[in-house]
VOBA-1610 file (N, C-alpha, C; in pm, whole numbers, padded with zeros to 5 digits, always signed):
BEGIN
Unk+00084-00119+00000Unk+00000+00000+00000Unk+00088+00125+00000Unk+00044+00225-00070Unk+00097+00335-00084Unk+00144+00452+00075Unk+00233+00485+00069Unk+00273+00558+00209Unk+00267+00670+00206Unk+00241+00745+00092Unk+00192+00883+00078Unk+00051+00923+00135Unk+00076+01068+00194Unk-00075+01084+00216Unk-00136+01158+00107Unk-00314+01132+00131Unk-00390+01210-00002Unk-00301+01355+00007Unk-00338+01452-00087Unk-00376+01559-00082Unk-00379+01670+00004Unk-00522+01613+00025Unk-00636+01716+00138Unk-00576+01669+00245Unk-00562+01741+00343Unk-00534+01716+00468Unk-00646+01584+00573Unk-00597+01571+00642Unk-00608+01390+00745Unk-00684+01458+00872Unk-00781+01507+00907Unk-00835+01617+00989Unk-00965+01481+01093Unk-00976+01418+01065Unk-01075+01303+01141Unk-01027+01144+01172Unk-01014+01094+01298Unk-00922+01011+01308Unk-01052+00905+01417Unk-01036+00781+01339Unk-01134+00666+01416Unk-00985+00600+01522Unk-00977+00562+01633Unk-00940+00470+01709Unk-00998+00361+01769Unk-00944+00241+01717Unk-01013+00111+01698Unk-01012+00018+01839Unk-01043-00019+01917Unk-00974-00112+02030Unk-01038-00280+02026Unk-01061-00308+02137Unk-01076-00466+02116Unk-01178-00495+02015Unk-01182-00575+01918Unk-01247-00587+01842Unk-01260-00530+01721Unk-01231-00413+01701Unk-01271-00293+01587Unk-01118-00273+01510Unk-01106-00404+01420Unk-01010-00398+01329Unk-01022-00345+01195Unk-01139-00337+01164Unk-01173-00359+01027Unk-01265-00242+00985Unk-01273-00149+00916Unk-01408-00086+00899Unk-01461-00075+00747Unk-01564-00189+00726Unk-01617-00162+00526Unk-01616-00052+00505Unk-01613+00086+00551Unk-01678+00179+00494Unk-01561+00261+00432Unk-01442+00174+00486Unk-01330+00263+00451Unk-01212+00228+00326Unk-01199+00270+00274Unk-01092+00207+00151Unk-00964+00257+00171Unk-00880+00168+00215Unk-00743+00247+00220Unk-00654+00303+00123Unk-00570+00384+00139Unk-00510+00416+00024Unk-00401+00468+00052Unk-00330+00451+00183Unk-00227+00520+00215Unk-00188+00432+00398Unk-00052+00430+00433Unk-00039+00406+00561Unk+00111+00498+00588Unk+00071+00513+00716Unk+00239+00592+00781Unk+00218+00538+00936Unk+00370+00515+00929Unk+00439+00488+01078Unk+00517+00588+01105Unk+00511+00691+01180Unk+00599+00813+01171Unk+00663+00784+01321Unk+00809+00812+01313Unk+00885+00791+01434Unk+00854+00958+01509Unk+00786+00926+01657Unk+00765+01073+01733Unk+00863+01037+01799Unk+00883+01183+01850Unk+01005+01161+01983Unk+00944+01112+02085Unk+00857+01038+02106Unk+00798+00928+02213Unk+00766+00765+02108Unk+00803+00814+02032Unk+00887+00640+01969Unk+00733+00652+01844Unk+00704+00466+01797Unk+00599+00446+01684Unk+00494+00448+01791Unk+00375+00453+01706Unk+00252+00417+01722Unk+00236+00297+01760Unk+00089+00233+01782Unk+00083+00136+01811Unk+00054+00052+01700Unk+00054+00095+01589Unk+00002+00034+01452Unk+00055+00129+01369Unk+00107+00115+01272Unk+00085+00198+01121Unk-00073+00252+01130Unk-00062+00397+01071Unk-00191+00459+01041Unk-00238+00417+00934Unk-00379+00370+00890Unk-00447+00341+00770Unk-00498+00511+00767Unk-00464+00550+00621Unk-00536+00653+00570Unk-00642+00606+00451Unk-00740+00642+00496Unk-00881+00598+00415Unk-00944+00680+00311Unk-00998+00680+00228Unk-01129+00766+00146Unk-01203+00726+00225Unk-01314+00830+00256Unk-01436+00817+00285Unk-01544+00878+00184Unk-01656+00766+00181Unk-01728+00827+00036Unk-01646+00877-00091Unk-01516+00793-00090Unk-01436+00799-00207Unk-01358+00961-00184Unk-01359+01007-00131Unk-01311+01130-00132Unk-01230+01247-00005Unk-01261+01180+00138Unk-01265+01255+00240Unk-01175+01166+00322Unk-01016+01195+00315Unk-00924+01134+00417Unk-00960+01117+00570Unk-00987+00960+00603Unk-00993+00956+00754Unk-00837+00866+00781Unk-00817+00925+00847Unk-00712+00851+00965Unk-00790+00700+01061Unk-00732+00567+01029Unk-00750+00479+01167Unk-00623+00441+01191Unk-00664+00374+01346Unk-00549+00338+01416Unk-00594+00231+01540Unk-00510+00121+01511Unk-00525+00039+01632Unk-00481+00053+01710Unk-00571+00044+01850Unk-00508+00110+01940Unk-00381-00013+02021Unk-00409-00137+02010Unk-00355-00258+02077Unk-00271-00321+02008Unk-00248-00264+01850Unk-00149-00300+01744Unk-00206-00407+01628Unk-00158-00390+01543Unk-00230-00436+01422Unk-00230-00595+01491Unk-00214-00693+01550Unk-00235-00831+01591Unk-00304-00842+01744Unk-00332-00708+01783Unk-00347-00708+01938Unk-00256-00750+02019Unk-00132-00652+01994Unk-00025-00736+02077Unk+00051-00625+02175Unk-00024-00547+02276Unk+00029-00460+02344Unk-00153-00438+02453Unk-00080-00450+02577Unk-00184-00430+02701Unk-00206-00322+02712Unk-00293-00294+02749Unk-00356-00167+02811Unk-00209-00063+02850Unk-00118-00148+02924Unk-00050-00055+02997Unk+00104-00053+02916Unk+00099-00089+02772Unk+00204-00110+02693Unk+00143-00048+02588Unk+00023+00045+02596Unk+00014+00148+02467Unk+00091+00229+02496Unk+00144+00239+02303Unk+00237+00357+02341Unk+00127+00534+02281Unk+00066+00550+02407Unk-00047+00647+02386Unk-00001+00790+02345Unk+00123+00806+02408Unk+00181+00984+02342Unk+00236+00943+02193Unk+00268+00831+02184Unk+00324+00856+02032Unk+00200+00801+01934Unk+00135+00728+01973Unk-00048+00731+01905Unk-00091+00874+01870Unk-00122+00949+01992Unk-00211+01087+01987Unk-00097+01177+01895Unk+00038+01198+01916Unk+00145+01244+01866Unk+00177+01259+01689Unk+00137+01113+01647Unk+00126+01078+01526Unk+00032+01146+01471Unk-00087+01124+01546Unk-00230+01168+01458Unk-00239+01307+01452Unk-00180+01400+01558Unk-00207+01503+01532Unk-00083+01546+01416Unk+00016+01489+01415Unk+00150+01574+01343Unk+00054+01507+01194Unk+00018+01429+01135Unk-00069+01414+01031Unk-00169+01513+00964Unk-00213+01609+01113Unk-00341+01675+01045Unk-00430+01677+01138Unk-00468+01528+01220Unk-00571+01509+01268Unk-00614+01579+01372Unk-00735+01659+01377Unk-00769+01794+01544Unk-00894+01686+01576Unk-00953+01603+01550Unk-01072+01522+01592Unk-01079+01381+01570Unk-01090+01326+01711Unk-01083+01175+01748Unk-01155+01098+01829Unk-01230+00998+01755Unk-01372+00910+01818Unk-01296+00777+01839Unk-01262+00745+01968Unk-01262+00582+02013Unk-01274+00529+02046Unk-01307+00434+02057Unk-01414+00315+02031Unk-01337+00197+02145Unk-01403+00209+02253Unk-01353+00097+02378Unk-01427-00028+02382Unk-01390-00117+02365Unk-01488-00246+02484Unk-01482-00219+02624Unk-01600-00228+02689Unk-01593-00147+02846Unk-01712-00277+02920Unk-01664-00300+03058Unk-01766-00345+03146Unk-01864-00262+03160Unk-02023-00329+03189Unk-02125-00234+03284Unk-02108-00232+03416Unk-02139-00133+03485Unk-02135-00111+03612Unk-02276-00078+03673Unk-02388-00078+03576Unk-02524-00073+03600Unk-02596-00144+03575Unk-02744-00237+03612Unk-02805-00290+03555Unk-02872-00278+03364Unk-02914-00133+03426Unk-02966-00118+03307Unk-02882-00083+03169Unk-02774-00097+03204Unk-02692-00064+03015Unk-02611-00228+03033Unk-02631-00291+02952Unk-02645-00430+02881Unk-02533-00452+02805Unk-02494-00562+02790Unk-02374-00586+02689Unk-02429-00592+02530Unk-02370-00563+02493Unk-02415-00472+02323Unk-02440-00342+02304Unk-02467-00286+02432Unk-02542-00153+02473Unk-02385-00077+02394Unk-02411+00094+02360Unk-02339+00159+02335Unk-02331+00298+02441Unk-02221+00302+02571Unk-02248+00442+02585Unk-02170+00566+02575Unk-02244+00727+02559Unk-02096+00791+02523Unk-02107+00838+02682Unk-01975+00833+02755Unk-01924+00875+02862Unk-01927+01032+02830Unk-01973+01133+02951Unk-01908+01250+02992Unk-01868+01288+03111Unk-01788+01163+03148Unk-01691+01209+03312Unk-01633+01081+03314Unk-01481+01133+03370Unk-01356+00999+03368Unk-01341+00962+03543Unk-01342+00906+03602Unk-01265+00877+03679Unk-01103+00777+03671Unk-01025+00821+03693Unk-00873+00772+03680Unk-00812+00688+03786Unk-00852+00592+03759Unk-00798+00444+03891Unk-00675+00424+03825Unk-00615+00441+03734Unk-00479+00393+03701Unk-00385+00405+03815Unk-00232+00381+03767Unk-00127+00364+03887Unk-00032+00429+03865Unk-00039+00519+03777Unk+00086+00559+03713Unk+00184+00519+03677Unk+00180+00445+03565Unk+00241+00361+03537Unk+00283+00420+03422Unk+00161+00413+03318Unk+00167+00441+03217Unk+00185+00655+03170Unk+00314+00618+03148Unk+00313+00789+03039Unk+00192+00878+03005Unk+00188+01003+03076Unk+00050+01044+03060Unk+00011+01238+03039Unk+00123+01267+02992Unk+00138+01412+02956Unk+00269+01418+02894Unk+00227+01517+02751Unk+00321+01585+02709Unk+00451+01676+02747Unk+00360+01731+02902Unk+00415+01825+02960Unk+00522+01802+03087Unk+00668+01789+03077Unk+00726+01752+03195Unk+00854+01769+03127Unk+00948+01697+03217Unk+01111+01725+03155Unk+01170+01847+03168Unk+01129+01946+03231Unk+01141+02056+03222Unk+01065+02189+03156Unk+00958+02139+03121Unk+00852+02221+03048Unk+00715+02168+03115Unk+00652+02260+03223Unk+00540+02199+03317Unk+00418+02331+03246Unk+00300+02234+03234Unk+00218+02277+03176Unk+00059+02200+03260Unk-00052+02307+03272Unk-00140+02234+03348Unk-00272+02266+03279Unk-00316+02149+03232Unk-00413+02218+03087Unk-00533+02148+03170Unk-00674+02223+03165Unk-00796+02197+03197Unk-00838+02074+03179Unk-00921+02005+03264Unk-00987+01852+03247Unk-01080+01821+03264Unk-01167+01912+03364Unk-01296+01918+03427Unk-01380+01859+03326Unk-01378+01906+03242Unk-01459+01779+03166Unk-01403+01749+03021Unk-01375+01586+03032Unk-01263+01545+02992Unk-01273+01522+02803Unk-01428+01521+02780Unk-01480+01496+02676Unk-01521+01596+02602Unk-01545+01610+02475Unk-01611+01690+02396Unk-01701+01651+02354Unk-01835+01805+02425Unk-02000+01820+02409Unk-01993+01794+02286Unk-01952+01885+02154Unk-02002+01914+02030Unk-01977+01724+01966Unk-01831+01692+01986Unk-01896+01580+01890Unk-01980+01417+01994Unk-01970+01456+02130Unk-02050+01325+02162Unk-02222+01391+02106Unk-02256+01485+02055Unk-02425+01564+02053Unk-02393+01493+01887Unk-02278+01505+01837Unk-02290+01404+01708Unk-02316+01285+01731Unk-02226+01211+01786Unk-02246+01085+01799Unk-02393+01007+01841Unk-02412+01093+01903Unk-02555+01068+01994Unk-02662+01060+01894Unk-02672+01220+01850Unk-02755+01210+01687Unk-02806+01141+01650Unk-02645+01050+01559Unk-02663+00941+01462Unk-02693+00861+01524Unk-02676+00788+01631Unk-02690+00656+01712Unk-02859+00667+01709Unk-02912+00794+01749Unk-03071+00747+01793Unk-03137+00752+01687Unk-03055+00824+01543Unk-03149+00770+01413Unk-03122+00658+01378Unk-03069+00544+01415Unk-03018+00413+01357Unk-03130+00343+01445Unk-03159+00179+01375Unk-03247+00115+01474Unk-03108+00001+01468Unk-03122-00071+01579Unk-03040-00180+01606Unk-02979-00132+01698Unk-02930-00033+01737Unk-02865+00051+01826Unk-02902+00064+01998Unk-02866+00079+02104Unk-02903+00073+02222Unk-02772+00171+02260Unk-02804+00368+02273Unk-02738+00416+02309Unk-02743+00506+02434Unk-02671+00536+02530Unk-02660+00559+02700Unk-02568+00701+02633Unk-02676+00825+02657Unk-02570+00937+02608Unk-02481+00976+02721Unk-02451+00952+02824Unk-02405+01021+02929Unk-02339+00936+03062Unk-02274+00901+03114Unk-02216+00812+03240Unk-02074+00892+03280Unk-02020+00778+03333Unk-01850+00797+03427Unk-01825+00690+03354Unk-01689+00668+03295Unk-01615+00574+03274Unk-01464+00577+03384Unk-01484+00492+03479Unk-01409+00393+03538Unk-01290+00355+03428Unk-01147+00436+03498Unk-01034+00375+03403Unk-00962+00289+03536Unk-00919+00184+03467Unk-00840+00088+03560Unk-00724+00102+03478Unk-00605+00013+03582Unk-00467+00020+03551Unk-00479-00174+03405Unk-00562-00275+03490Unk-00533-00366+03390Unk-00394-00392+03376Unk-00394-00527+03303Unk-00456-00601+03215Unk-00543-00700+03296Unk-00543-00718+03424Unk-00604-00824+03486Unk-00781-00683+03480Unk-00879-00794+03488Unk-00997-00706+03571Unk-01017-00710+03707Unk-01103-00663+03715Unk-01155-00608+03843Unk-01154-00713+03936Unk-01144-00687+04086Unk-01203-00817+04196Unk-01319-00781+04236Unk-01394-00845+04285Unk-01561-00827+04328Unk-01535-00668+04390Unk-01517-00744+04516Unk-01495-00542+04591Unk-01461-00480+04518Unk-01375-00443+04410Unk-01328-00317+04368Unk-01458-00275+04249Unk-01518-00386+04160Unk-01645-00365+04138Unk-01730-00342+04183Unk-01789-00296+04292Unk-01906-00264+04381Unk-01841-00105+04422Unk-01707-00152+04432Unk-01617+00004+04490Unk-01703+00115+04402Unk-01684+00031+04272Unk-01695+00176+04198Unk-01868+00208+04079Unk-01922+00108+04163Unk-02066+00146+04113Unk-02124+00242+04282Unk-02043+00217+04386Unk-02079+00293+04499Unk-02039+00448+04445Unk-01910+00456+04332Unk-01839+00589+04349Unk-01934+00647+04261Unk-02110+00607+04159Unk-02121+00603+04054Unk-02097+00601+03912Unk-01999+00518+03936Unk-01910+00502+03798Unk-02060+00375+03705Unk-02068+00401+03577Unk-02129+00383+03462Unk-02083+00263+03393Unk-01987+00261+03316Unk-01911+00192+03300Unk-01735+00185+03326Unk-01700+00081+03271Unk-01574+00045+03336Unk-01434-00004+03235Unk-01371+00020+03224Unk-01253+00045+03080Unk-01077+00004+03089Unk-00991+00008+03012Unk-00853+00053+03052Unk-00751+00142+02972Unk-00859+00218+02891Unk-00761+00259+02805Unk-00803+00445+02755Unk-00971+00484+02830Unk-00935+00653+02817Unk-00844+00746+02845Unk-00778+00670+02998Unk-00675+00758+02972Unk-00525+00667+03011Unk-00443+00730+02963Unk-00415+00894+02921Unk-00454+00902+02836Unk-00548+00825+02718Unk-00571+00877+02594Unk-00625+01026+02567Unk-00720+01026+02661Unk-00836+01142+02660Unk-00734+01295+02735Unk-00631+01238+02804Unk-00545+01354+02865Unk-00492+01403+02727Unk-00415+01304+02678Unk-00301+01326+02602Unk-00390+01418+02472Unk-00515+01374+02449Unk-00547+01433+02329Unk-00590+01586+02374Unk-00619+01618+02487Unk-00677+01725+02585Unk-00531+01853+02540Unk-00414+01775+02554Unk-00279+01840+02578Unk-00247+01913+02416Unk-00325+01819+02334Unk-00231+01804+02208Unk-00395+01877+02121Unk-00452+01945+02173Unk-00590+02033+02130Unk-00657+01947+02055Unk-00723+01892+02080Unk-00779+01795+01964Unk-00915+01750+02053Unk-01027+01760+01927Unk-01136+01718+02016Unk-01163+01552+02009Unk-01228+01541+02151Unk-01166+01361+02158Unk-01313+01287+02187Unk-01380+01219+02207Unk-01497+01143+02273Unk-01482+00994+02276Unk-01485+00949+02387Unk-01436+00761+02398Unk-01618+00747+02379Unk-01634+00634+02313Unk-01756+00542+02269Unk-01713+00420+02330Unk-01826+00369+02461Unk-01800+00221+02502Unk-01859+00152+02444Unk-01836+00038+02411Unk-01855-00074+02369Unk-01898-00201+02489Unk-01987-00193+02535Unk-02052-00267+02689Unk-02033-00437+02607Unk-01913-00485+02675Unk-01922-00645+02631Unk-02011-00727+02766Unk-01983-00703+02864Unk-02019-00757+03019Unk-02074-00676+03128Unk-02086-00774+03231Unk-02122-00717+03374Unk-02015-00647+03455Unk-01887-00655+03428Unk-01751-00681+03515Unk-01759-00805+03606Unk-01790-00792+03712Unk-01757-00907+03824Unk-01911-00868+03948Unk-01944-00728+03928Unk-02036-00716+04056Unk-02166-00775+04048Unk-02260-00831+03932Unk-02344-00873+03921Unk-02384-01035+03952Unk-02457-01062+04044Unk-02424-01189+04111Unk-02523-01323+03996Unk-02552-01224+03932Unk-02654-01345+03872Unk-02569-01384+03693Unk-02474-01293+03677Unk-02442-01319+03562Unk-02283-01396+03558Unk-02218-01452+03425Unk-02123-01497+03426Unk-01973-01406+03454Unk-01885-01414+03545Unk-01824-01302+03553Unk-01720-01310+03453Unk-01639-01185+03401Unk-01630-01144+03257Unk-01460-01211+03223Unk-01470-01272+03108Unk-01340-01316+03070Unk-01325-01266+02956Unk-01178-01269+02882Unk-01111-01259+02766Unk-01221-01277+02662Unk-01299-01428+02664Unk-01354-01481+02554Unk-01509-01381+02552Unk-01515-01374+02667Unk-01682-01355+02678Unk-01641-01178+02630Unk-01552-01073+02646Unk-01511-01039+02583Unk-01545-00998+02436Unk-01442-01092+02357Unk-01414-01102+02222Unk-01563-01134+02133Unk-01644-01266+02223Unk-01751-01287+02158Unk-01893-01132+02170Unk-01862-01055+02280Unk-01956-00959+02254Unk-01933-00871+02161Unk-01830-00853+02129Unk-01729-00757+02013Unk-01781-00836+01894Unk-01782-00933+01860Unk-01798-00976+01721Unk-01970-00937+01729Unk-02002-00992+01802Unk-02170-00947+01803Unk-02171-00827+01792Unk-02146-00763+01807Unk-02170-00549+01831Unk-02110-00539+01702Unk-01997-00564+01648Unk-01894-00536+01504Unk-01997-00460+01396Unk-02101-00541+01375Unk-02230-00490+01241Unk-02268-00370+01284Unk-02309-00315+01443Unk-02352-00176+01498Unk-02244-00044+01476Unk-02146-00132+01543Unk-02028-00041+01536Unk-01964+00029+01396Unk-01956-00056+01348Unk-01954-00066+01192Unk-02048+00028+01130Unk-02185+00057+01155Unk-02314+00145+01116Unk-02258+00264+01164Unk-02231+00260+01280Unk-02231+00409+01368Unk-02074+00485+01287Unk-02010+00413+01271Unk-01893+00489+01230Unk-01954+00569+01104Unk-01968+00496+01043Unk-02032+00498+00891Unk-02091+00639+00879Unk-02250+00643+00989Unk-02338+00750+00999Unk-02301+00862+01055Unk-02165+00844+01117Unk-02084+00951+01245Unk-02001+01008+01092Unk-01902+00957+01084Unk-01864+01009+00952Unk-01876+01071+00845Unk-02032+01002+00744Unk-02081+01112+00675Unk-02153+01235+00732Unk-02163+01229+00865Unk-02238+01360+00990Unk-02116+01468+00971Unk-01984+01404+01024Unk-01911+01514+01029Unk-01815+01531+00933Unk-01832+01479+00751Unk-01805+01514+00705Unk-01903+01633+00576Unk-02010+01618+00641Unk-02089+01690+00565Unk-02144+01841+00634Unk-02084+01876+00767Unk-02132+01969+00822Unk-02106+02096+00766Unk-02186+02209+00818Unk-02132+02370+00750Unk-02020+02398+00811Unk-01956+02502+00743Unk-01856+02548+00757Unk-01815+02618+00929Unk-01931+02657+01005Unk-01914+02714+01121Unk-01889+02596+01249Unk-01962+02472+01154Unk-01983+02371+01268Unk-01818+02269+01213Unk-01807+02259+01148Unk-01643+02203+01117Unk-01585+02240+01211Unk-01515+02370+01214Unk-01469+02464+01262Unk-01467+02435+01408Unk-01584+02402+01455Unk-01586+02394+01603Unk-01611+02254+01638Unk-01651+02153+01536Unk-01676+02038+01610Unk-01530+01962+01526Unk-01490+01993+01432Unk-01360+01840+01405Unk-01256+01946+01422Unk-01238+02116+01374Unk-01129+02152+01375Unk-01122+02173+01562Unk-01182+02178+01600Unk-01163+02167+01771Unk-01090+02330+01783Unk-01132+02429+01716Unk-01089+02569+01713Unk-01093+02646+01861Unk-01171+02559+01932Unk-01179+02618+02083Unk-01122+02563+02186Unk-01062+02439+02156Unk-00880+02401+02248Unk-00777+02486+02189Unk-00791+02553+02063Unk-00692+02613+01997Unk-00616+02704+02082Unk-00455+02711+02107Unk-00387+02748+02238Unk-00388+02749+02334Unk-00480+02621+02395Unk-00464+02607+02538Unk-00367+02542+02583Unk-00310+02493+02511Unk-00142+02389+02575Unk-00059+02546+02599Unk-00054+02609+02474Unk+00038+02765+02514Unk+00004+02809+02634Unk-00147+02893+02643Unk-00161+02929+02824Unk-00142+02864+02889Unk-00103+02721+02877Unk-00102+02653+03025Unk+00043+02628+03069Unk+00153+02665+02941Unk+00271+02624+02998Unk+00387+02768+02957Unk+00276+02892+02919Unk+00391+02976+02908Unk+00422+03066+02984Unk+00311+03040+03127Unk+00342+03139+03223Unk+00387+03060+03348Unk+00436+02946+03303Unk+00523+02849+03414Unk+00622+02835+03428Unk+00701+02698+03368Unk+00831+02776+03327Unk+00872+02872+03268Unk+00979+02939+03337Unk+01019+03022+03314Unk+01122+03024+03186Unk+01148+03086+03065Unk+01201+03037+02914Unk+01323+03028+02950Unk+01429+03032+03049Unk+01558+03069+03072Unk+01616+02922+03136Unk+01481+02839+03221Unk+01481+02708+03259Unk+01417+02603+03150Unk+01390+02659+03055Unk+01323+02505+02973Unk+01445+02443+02942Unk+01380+02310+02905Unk+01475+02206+02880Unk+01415+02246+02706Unk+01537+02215+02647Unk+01525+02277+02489Unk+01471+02161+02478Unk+01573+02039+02475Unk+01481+01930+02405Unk+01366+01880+02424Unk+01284+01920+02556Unk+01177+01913+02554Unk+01052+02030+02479Unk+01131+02140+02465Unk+01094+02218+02374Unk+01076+02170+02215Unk+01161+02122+02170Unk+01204+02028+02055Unk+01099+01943+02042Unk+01081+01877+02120Unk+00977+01777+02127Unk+00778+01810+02113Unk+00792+01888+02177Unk+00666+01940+02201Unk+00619+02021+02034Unk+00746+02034+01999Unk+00735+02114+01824Unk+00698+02005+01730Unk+00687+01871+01806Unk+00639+01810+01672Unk+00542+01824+01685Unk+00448+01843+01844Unk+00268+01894+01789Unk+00239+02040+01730Unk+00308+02102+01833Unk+00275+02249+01776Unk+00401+02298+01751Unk+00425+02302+01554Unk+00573+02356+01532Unk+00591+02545+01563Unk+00654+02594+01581Unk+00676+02718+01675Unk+00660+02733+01805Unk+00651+02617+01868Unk+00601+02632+02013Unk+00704+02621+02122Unk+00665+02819+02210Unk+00769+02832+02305Unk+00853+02946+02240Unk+00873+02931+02087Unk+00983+03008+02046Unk+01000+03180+02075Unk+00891+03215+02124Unk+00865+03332+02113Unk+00831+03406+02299Unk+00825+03320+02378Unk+00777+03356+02560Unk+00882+03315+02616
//
């Protein structure tokens, strides 16, 4: 396959996770592995036509064979890639436990609030090394495109969509133990995940509008009447959901590739993160203490950045 990109610029980017290898709607026509100064991606990027004409960016998030854990994505050089491409807008697509009765495995929901159980383990800001930057989180998602997503989901039939919850991030790869499942339907957590963040930080850092879509395979572990959740049980709810998921991209896609010019602008070009990584790190360090090469680094998202405070 060809390694050139189209043309037109790469401005809409699908991220694929358990299950979501494949998408009909897309024809490839281009791939890049671009070395960031936080190393490759987790996959070569597929660059797509959409409707024959409209470059989308995908990307696996677990590697083209599924061969990297939750806590072995390499997530800054994922988000890193996509944006040095072009890409300001990114929909991805989790397999997630329920943490409620009522949202079901097959169910689809879009989260708008993270809670962060991780361990720090995993790499999780652009900003450090000598260049400290503290960019807003309060709410971790973007309104304009989950009010897309949502949209299309409730004009589709086959669909079962939950516009709103907490997604529960765990550290993983193991799941949950009973207690820590009950822990966190007490904390009202919605559903339950391992991979928004740092995704959802990192894309927060790097201006880009982001929205995680769960993919409800199971119960987790707290539900006493159901089977508690493995690998397989897993994989088999993913192949079942694949035909939905598959629709929704489809209908999400021609949504936000057909919008007016004011709503582009604000829902894929993400024009209203536009310089918030600058305010947040140019009245901190001080320019006389940066570490250049972390300056250097930070220029592969935003080239001129720093050069001038």
């Amino acid at each position: 396959m060809p390694t050139n990109l189209p043309s037109d610029p790469v401005r809409i980017a699908i991220i694929g996770g358990t299950g979501l290898a494949v998408l009909p709607c897309l024809h490839p026509v281009a791939t890049v592995n671009p070395e960031t100064p936080w190393g490759r991606p987790s996959s070569p990027i597929t660059v797509a036509l959409f409707n024959g004409s409209t470059p989308i960016a995908f990307l696996a998030r677990h590697g083209s064979c599924h061969q990297f854990a939750p806590h072995e994505v390499p997530f800054r050089a994922n988000i890193a890639a996509l944006r040095h491409i072009g890409v300001r807008c990114i929909v991805a697509f989790s397999a997630v436990g329920s943490l409620q009765a009522e949202i079901k495995p097959t169910d689809f929901v879009v989260p708008d609030q993270i809670i962060d159980n991780t361990k720090g383990v995993r790499p999780f800001t652009f900003f450090e090394d000598g260049v400290v930057g503290h960019v807003g989180f309060a709410d971790p998602f973007n309104a304009r495109l989950a009010k897309v997503i949502k949209g299309c989901a409730k004009a589709m039939d086959g669909i079962v969509l939950h516009d709103k919850g907490t997604i529960i991030v765990i550290e993983g790869p193991q799941f949950s133990t009973r207690a820590e499942s009950n822990l966190y339907r007490s904390w009202g957590g919605t559903i339950i995940g391992m991979n928004a963040v740092p995704e959802a930080k990192l894309a927060r850092e790097a201006e880009m509008a982001y929205q995680t879509v769960g993919m409800v395979t199971d119960y987790d572990c707290w539900h006493s009447t159901e089977e508690v959740v493995n690998a397989e049980m897993v994989v088999q709810a993913m192949d079942a959901n694949g035909e939905n998921a598959a629709k929704l991209i489809e209908a999400l896609l021609h949504r936000l590739t057909t919008v007016d010019e004011a709503e582009y602008e604000t829902t894929v070009m993400a024009r209203d993160l536009k310089g918030g990584s600058l305010g947040a790190t140019k009245s901190m360090t001080k320019s006389e203490w940066r570490n250049q090469g972390t300056v250097k680094r930070l220029q592969y998202l935003f080239p001129g950045f720093l050069e001038d405070t």
